[in-house]
N, CA, C, O and CB atoms as a CASP TS submission, in Angstrom:
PFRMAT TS
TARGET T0000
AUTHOR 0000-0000-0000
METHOD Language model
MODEL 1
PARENT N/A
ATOM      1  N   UNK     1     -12.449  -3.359  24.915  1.00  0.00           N
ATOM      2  CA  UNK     1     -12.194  -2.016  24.414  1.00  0.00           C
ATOM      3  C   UNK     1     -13.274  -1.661  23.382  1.00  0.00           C
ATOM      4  O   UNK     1     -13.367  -2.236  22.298  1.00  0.00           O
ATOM      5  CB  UNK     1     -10.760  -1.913  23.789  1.00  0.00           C
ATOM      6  N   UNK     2     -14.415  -0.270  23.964  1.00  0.00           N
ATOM      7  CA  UNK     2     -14.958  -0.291  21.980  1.00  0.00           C
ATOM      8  C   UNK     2     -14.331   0.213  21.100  1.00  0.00           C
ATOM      9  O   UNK     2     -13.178   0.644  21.127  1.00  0.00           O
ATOM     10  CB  UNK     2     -16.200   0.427  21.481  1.00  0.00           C
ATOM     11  N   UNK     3     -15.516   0.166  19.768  1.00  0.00           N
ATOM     12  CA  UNK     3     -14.619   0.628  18.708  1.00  0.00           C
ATOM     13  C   UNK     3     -14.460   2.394  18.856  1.00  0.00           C
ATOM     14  O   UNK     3     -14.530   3.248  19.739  1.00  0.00           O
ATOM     15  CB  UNK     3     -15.325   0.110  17.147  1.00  0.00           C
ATOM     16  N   UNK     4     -14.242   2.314  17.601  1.00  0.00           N
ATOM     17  CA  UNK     4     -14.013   3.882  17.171  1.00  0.00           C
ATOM     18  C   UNK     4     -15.247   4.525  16.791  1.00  0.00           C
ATOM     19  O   UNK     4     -15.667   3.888  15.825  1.00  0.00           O
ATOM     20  CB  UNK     4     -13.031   4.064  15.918  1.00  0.00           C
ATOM     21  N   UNK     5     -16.007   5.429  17.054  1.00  0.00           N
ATOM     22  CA  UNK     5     -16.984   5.725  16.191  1.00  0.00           C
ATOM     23  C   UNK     5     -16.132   6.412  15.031  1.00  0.00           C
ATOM     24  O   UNK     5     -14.954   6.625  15.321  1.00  0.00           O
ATOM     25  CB  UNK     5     -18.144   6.611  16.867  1.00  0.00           C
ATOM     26  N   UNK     6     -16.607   6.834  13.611  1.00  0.00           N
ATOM     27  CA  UNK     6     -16.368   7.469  12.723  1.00  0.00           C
ATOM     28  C   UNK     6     -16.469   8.687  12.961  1.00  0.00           C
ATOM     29  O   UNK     6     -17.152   8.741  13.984  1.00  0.00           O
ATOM     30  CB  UNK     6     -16.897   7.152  11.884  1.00  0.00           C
ATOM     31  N   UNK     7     -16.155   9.923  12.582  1.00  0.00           N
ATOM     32  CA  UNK     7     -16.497  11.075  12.623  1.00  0.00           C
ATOM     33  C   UNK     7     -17.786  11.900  11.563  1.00  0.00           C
ATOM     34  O   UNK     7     -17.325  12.292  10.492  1.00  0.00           O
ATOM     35  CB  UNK     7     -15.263  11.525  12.517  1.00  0.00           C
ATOM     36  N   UNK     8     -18.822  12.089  11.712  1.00  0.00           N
ATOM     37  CA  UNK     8     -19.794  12.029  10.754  1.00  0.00           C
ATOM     38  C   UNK     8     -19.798  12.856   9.804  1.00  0.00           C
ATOM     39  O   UNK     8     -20.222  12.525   8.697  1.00  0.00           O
ATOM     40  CB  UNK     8     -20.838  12.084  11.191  1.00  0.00           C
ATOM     41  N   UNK     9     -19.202  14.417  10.128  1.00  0.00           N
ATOM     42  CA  UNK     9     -18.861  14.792   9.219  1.00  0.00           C
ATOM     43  C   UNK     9     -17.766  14.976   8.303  1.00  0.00           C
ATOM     44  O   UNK     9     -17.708  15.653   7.276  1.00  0.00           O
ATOM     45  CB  UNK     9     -19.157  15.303   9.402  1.00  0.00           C
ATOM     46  N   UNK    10     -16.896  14.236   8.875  1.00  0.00           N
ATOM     47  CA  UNK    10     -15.800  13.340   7.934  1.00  0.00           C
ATOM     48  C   UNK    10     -16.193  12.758   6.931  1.00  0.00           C
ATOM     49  O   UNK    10     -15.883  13.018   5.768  1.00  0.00           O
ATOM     50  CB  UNK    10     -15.171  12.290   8.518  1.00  0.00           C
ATOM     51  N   UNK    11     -17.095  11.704   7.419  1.00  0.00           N
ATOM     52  CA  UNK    11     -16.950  10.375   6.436  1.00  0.00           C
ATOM     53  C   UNK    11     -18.233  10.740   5.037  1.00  0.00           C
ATOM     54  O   UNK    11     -18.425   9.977   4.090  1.00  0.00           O
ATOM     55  CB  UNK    11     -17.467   8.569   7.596  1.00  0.00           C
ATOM     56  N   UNK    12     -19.228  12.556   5.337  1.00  0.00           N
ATOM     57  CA  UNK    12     -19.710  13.173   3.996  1.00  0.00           C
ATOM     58  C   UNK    12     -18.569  13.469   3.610  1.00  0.00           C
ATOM     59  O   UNK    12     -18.204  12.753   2.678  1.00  0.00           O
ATOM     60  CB  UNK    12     -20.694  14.365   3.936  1.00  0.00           C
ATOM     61  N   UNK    13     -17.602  14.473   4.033  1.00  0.00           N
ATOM     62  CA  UNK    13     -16.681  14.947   3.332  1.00  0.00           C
ATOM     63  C   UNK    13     -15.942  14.287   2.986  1.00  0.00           C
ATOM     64  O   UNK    13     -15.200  15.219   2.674  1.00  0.00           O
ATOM     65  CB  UNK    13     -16.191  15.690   3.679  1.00  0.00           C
ATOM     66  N   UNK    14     -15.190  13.149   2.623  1.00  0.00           N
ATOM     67  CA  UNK    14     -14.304  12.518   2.404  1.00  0.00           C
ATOM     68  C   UNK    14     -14.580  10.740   1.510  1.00  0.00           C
ATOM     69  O   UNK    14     -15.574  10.030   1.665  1.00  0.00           O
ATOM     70  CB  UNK    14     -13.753  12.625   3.783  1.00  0.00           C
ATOM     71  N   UNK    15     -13.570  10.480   0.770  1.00  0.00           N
ATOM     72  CA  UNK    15     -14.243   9.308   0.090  1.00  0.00           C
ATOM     73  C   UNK    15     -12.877   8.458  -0.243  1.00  0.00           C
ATOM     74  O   UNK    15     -11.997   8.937  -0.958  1.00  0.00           O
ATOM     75  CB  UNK    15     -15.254   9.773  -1.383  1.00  0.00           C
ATOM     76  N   UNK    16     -12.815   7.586   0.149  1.00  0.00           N
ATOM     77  CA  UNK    16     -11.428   6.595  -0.958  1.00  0.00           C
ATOM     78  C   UNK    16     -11.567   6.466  -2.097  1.00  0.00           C
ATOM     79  O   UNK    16     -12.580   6.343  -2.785  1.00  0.00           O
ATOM     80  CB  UNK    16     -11.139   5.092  -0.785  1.00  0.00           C
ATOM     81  N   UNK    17     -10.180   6.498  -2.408  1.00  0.00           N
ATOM     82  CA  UNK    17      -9.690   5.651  -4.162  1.00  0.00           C
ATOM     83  C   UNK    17      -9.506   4.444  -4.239  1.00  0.00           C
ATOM     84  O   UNK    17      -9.305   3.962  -3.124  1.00  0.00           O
ATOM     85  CB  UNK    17      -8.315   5.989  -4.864  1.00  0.00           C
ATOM     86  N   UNK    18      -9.485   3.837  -4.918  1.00  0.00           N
ATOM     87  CA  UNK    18      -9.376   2.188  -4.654  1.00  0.00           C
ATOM     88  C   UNK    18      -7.803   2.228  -4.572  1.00  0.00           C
ATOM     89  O   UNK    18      -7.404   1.128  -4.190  1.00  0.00           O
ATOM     90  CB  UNK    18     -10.080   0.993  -6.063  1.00  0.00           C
ATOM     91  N   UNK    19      -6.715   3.158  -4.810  1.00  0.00           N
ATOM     92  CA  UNK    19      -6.107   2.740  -4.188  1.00  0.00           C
ATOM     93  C   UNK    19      -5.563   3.328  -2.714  1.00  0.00           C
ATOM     94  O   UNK    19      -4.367   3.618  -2.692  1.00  0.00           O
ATOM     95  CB  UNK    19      -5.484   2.509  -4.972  1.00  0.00           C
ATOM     96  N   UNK    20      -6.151   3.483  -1.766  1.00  0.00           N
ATOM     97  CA  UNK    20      -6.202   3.984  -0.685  1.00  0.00           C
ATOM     98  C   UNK    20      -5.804   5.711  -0.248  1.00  0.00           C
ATOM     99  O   UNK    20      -5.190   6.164   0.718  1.00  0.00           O
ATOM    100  CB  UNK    20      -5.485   3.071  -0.139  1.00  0.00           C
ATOM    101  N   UNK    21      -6.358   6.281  -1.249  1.00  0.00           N
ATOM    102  CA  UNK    21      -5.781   7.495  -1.163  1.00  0.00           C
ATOM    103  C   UNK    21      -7.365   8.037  -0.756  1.00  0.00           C
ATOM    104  O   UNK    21      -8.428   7.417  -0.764  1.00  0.00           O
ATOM    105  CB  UNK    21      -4.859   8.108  -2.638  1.00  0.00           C
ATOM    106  N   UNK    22      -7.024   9.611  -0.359  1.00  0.00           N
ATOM    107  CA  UNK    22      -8.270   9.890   0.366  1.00  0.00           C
ATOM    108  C   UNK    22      -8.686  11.095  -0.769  1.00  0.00           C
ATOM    109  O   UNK    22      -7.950  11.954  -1.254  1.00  0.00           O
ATOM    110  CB  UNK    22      -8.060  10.398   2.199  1.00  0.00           C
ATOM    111  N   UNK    23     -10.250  10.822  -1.034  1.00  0.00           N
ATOM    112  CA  UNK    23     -10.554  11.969  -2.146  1.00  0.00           C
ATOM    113  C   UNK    23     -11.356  13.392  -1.151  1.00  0.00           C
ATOM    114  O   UNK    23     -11.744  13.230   0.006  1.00  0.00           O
ATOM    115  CB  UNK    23     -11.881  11.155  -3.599  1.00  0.00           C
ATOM    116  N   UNK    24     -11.458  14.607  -1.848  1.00  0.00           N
ATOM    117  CA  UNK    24     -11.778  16.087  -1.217  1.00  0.00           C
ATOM    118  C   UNK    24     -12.307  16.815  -2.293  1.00  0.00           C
ATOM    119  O   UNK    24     -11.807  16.895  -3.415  1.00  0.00           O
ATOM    120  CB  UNK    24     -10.479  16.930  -0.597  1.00  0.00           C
ATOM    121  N   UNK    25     -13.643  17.493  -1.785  1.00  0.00           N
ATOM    122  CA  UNK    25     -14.189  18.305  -2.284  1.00  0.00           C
ATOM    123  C   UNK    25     -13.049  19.697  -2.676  1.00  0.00           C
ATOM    124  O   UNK    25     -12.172  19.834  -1.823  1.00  0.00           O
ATOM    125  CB  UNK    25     -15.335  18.471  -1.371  1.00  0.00           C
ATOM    126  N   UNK    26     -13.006  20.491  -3.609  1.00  0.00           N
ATOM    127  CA  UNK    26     -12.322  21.870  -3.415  1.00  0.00           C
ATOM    128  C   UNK    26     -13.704  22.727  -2.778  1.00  0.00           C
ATOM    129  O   UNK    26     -14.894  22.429  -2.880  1.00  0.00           O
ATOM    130  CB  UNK    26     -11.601  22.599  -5.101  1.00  0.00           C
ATOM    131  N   UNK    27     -13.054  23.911  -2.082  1.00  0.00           N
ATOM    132  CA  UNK    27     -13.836  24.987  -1.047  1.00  0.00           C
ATOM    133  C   UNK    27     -14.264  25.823  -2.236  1.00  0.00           C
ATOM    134  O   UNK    27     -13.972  25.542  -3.399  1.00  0.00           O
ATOM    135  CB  UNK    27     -12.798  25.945   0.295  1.00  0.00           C
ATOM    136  N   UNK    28     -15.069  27.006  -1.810  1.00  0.00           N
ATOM    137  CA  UNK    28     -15.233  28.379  -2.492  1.00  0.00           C
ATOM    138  C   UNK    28     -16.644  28.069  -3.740  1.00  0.00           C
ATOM    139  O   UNK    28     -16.950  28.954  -4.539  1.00  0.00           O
ATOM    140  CB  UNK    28     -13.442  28.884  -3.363  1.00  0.00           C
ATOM    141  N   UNK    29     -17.267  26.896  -3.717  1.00  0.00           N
ATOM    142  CA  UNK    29     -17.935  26.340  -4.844  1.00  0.00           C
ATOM    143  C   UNK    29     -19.371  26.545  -4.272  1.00  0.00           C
ATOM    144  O   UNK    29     -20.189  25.804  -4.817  1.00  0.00           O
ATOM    145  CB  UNK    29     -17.486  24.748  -5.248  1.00  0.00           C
ATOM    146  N   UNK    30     -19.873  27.345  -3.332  1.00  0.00           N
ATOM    147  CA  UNK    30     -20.862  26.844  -2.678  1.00  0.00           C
ATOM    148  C   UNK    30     -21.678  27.749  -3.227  1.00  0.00           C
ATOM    149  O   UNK    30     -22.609  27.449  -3.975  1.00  0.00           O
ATOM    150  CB  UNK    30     -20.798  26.697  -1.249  1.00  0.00           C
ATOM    151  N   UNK    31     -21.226  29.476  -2.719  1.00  0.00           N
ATOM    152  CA  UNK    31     -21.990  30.478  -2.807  1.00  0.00           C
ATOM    153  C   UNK    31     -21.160  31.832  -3.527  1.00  0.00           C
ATOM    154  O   UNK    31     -19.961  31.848  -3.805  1.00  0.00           O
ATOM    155  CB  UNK    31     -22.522  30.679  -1.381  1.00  0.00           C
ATOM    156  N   UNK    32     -22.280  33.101  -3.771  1.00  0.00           N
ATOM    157  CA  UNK    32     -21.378  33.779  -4.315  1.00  0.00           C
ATOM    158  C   UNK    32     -20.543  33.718  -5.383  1.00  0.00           C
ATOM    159  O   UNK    32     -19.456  34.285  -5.495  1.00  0.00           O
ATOM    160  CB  UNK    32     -20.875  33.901  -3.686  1.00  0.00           C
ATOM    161  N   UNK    33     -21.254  32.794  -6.405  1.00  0.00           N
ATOM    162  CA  UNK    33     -20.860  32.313  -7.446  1.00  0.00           C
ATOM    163  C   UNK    33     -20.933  33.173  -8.475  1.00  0.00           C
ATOM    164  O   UNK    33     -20.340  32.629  -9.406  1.00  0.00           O
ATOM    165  CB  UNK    33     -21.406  31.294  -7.658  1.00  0.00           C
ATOM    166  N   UNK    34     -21.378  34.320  -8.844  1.00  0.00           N
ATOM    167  CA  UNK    34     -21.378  35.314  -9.957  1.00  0.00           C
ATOM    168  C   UNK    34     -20.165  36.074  -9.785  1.00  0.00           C
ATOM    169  O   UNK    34     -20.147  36.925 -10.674  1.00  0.00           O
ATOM    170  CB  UNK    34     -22.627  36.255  -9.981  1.00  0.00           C
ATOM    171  N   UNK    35     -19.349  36.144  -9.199  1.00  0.00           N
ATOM    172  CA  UNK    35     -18.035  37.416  -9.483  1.00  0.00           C
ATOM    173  C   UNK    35     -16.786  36.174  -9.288  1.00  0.00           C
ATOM    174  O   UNK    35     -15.640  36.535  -9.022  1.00  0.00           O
ATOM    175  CB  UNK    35     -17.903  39.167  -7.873  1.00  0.00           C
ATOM    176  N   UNK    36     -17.093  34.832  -9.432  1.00  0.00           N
ATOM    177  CA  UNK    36     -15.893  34.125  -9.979  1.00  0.00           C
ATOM    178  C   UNK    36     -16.321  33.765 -11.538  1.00  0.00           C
ATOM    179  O   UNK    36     -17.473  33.796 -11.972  1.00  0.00           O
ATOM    180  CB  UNK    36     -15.507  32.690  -9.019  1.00  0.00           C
ATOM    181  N   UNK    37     -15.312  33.471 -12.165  1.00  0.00           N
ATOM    182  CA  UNK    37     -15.081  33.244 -13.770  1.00  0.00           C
ATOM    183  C   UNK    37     -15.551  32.116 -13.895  1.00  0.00           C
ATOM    184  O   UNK    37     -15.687  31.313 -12.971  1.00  0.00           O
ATOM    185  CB  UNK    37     -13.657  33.268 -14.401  1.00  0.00           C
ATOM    186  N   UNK    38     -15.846  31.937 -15.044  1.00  0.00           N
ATOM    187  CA  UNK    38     -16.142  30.489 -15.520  1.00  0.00           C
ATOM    188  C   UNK    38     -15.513  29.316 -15.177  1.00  0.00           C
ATOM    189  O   UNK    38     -15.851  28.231 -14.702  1.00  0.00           O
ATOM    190  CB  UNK    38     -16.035  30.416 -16.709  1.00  0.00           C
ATOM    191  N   UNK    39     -14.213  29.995 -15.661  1.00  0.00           N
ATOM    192  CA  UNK    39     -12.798  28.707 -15.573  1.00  0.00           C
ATOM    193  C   UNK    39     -12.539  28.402 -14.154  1.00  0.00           C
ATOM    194  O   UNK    39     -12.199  27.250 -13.884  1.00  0.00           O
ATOM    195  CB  UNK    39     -11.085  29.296 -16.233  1.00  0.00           C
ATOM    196  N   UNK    40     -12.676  29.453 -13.010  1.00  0.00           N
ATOM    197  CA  UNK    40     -12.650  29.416 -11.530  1.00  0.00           C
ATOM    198  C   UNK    40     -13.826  28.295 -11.317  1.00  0.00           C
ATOM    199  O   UNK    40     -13.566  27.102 -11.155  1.00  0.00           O
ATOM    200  CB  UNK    40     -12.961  31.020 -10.763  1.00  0.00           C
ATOM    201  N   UNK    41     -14.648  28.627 -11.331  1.00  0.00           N
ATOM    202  CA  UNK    41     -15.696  27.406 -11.262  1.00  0.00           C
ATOM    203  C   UNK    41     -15.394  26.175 -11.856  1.00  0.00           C
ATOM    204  O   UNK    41     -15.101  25.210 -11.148  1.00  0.00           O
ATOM    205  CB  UNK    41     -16.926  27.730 -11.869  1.00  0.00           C
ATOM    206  N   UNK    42     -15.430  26.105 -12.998  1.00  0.00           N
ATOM    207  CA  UNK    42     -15.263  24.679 -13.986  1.00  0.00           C
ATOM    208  C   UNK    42     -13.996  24.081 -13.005  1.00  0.00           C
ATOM    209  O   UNK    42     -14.219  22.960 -12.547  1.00  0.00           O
ATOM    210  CB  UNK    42     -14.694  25.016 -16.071  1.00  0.00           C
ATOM    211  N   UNK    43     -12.785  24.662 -12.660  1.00  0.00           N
ATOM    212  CA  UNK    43     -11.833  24.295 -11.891  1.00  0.00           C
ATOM    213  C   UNK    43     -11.802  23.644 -10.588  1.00  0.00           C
ATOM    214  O   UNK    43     -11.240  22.612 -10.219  1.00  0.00           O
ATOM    215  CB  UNK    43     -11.322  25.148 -11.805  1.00  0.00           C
ATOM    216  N   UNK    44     -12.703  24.676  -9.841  1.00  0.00           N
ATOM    217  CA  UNK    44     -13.119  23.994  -8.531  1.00  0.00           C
ATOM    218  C   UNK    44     -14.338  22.953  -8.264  1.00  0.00           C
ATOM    219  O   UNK    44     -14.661  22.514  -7.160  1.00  0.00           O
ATOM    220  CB  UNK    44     -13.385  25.036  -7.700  1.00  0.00           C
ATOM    221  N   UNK    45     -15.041  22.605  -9.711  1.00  0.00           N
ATOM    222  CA  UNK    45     -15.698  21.169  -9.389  1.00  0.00           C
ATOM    223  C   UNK    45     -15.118  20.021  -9.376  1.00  0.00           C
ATOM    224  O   UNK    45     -15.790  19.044  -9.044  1.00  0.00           O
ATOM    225  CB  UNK    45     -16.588  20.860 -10.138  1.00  0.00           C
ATOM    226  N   UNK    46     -13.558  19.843  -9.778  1.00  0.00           N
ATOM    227  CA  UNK    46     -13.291  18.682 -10.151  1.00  0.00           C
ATOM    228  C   UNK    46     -12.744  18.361  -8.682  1.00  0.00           C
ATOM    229  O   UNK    46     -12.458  19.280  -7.914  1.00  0.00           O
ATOM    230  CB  UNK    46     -12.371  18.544 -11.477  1.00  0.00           C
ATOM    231  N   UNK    47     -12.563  16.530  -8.199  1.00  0.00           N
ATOM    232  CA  UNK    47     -12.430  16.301  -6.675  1.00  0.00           C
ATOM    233  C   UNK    47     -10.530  16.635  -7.251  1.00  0.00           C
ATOM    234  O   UNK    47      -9.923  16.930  -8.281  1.00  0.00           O
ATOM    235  CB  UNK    47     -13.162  14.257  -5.779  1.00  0.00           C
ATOM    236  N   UNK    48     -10.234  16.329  -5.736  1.00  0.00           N
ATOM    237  CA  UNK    48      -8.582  16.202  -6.068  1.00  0.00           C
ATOM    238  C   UNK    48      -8.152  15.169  -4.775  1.00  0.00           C
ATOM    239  O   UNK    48      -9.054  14.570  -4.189  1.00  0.00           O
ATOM    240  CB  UNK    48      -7.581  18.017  -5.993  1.00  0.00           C
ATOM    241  N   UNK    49      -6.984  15.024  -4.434  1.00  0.00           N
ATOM    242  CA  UNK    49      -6.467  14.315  -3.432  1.00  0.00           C
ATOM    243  C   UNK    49      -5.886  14.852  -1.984  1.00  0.00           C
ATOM    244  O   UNK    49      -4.716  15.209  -2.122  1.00  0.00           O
ATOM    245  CB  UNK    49      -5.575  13.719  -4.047  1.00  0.00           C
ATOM    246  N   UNK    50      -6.256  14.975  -0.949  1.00  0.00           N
ATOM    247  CA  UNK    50      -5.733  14.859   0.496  1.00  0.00           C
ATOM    248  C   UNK    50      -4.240  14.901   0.173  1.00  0.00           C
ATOM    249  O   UNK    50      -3.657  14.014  -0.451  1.00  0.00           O
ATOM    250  CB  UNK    50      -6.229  13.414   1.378  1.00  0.00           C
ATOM    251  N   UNK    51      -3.585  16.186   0.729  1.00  0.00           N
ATOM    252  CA  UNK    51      -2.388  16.624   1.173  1.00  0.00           C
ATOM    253  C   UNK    51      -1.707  15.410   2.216  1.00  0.00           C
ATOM    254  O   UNK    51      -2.150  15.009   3.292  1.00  0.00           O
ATOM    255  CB  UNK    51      -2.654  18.080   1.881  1.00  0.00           C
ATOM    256  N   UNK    52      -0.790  15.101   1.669  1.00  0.00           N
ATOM    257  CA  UNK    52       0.296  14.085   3.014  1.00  0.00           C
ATOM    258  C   UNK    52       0.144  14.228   4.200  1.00  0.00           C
ATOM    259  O   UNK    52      -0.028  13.460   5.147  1.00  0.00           O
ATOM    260  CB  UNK    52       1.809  14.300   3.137  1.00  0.00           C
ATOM    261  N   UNK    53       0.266  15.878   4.003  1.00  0.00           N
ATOM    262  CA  UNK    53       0.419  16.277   5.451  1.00  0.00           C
ATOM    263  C   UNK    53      -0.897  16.172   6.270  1.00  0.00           C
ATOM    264  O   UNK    53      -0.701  16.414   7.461  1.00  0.00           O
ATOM    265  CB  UNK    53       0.938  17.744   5.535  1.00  0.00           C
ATOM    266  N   UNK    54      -2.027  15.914   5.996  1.00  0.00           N
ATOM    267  CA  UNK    54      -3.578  15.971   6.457  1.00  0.00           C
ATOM    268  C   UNK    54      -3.905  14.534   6.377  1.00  0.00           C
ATOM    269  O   UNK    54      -5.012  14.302   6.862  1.00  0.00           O
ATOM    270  CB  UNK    54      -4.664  16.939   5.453  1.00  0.00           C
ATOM    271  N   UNK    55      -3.223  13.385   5.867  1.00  0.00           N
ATOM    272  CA  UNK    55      -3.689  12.358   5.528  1.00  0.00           C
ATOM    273  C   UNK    55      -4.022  11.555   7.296  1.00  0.00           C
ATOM    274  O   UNK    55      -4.995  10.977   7.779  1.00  0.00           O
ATOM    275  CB  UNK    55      -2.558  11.663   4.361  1.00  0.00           C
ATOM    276  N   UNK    56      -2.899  11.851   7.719  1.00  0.00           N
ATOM    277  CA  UNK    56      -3.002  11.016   8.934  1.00  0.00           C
ATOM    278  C   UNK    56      -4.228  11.425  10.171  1.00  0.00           C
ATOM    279  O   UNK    56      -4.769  10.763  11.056  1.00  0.00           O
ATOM    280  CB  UNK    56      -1.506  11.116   9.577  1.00  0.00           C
ATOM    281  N   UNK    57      -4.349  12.981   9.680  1.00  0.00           N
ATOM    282  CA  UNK    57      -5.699  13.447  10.928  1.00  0.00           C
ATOM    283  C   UNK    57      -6.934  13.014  10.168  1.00  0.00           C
ATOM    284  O   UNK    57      -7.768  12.616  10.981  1.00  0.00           O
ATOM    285  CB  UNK    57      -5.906  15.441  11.372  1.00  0.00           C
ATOM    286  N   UNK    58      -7.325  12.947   9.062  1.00  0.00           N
ATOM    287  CA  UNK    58      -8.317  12.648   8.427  1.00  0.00           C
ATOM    288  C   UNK    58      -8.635  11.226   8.581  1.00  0.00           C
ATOM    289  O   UNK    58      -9.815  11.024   8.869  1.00  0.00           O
ATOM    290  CB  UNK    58      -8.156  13.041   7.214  1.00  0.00           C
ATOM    291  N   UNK    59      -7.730   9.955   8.440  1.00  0.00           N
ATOM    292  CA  UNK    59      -7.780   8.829   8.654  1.00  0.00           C
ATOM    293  C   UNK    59      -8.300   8.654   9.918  1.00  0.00           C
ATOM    294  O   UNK    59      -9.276   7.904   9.966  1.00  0.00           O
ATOM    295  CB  UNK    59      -6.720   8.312   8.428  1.00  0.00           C
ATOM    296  N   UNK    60      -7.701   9.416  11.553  1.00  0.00           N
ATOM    297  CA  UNK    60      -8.026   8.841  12.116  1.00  0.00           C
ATOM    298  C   UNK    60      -9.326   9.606  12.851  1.00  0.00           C
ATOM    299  O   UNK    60      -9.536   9.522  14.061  1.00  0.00           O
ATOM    300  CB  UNK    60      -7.010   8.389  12.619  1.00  0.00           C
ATOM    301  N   UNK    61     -10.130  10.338  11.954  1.00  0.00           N
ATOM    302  CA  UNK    61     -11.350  10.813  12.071  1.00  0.00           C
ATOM    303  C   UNK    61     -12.582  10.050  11.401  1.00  0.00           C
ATOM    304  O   UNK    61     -13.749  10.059  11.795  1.00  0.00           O
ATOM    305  CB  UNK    61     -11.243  12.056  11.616  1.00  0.00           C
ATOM    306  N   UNK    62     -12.108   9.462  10.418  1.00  0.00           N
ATOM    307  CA  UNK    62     -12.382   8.412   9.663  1.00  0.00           C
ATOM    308  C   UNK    62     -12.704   7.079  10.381  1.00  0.00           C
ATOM    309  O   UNK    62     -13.712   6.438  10.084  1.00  0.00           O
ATOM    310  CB  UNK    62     -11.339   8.280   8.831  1.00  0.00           C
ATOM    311  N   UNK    63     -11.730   6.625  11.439  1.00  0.00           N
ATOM    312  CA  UNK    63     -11.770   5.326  12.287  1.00  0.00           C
ATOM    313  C   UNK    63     -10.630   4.843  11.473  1.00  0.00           C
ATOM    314  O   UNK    63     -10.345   3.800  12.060  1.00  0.00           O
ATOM    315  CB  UNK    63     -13.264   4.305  12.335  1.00  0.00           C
ATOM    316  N   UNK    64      -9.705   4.970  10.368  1.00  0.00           N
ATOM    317  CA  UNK    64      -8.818   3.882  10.013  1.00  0.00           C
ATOM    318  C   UNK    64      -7.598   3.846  10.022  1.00  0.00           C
ATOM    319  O   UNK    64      -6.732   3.398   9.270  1.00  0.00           O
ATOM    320  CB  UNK    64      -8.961   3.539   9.052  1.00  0.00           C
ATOM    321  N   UNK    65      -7.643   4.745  11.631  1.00  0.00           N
ATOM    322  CA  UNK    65      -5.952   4.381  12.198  1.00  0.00           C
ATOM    323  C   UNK    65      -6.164   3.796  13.264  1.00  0.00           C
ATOM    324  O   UNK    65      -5.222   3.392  13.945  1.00  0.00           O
ATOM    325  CB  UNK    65      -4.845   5.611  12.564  1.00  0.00           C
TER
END
């Protein structure tokens, strides 16, 4: 049987925690950055964590289901 390939643009977007949780960029940070606020920005640089509900399609785009 082969393996899995990874999904490539998964495995930019996406990163583990050591303890197996999956880390995510926030959206809206890219462009068009002058008519959001400061605090909108400062807000959306920080990473955050993969929704429950997304954990399992992301993993197995990943290869680690």
């Amino acid at each position: 049987m082969p393996k899995i390939k990874t999904n490539s643009g998964a495995k930019k977007r996406f990163a583990l925690t050591g303890t197996g949780k999956i880390k995510r960029k926030h959206a809206y940070k890219s462009h068009i950055l002058t008519k959001k606020t400061k605090k909108q920005k400062r807000n959306l640089t920080h990473m955050t964590t993969l929704k429950t509900v997304d954990v399992n399609n992301v993993k197995a785009l990943l290869g680690m289901k």
